[in-house]
C-alpha positions in Angstrom: 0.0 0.0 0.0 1.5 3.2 -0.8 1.4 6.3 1.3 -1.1 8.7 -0.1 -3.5 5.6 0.0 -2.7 4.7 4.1 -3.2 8.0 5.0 -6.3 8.3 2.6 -7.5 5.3 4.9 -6.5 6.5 7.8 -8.3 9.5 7.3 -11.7 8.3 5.6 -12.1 5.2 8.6 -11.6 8.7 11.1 -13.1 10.9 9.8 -10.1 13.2 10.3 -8.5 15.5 7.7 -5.3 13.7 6.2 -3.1 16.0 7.7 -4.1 15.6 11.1 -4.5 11.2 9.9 -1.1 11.4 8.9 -0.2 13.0 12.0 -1.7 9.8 13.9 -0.8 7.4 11.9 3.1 8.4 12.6 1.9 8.6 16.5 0.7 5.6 17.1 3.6 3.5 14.7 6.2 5.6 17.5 4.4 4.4 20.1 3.9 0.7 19.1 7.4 0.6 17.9 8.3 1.1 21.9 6.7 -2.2 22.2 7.3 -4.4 19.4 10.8 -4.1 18.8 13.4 -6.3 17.1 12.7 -9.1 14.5 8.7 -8.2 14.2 8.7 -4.7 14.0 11.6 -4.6 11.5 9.1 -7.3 9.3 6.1 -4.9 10.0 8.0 -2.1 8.7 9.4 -3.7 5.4 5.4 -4.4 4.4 4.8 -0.5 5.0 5.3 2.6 2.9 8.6 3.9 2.5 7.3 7.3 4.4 5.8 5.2 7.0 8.2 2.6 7.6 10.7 4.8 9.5 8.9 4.7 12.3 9.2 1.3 13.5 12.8 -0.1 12.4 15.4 0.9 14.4 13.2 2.5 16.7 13.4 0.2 19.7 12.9 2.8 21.9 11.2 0.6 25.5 8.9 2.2 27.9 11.6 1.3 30.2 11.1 -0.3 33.7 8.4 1.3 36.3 6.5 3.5 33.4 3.2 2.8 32.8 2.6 0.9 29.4 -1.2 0.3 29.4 -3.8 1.0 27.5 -4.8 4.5 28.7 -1.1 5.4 29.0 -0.1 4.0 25.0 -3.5 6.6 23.9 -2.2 9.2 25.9 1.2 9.1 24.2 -0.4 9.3 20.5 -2.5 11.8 21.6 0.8 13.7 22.9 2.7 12.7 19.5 -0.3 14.3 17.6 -0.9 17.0 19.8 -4.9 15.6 19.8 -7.2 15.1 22.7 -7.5 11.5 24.0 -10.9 11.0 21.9 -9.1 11.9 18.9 -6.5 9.3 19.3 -8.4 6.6 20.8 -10.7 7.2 16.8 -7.0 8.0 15.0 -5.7 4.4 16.6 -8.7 2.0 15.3 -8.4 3.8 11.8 -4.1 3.2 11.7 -4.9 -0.5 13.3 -8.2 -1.3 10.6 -5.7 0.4 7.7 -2.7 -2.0 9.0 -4.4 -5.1 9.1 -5.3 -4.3 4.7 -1.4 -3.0 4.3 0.2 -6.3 6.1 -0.2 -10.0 6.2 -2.0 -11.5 8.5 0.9 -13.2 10.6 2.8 -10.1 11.0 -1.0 -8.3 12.3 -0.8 -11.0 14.7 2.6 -10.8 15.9 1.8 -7.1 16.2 -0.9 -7.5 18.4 0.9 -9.5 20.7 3.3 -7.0 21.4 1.0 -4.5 22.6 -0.4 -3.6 25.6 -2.8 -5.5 27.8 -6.2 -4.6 29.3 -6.8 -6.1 32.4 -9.1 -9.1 31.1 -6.0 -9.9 28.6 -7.3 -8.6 25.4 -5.1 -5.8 23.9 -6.2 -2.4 23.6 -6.6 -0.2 21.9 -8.5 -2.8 20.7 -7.7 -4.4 16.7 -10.3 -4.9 14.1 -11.6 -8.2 14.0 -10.8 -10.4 11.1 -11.5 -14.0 9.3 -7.7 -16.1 10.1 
């Protein structure tokens, strides 16, 4: 998928300008990439546009011990890397997860998702789009 179309995605699933989608989308690929680092990220990133994919590989920046990583605290830095309220990035987040899962395969979705964070009943959040195996 190439860039003008993600964002195009992003933006349409958001309702958001692109500007501001693009905005997100970077946000929330920072902030994942402090969670899935190594092997799958660097995959993730090689099925992304060029403009997008600089996000993730190499980032492998780790919340570090003793910080919070859960959901509320992963929303609250997109909506700090997009300068947006936390409503705007929980809507930005489901658009840049719903456009990933059409720009990558389904295993490395997976592996994605099992890097993030964890809501208390063990489901990840923000919460993926549901898809057919």
């Amino acid at each position: 998928m190439r860039f003008p179309r993600f964002i195009d995605a992003v933006s349409r699933r958001s309702g958001l300008a692109p500007e501001q989608a693009a905005d997100l989308a970077r946000a929330v690929l920072q902030t994942m990439a402090e969670r899935v680092t190594g092997q799958p990220a660097d995959d993730l990133a090689g099925q992304l546009p060029d403009e997008l994919d600089g996000y993730l590989s190499g980032s492998g920046v780790d919340a570090g011990p003793g910080r919070p990583a859960g959901p509320a605290e992963f929303l609250r830095r997109v909506g700090e890397r997009a300068g947006v309220d936390e409503a705007t990035a929980r809507l930005g987040t489901g658009a840049v997860f719903a456009t990933l899962r059409e720009a990558v395969t389904v295993a490395e979705f997976r592996e994605m998702v099992a890097g993030l964070p964890l809501r208390a009943d063990g489901a990840a959040e923000p919460r993926p789009p549901s898809y057919d195996g």
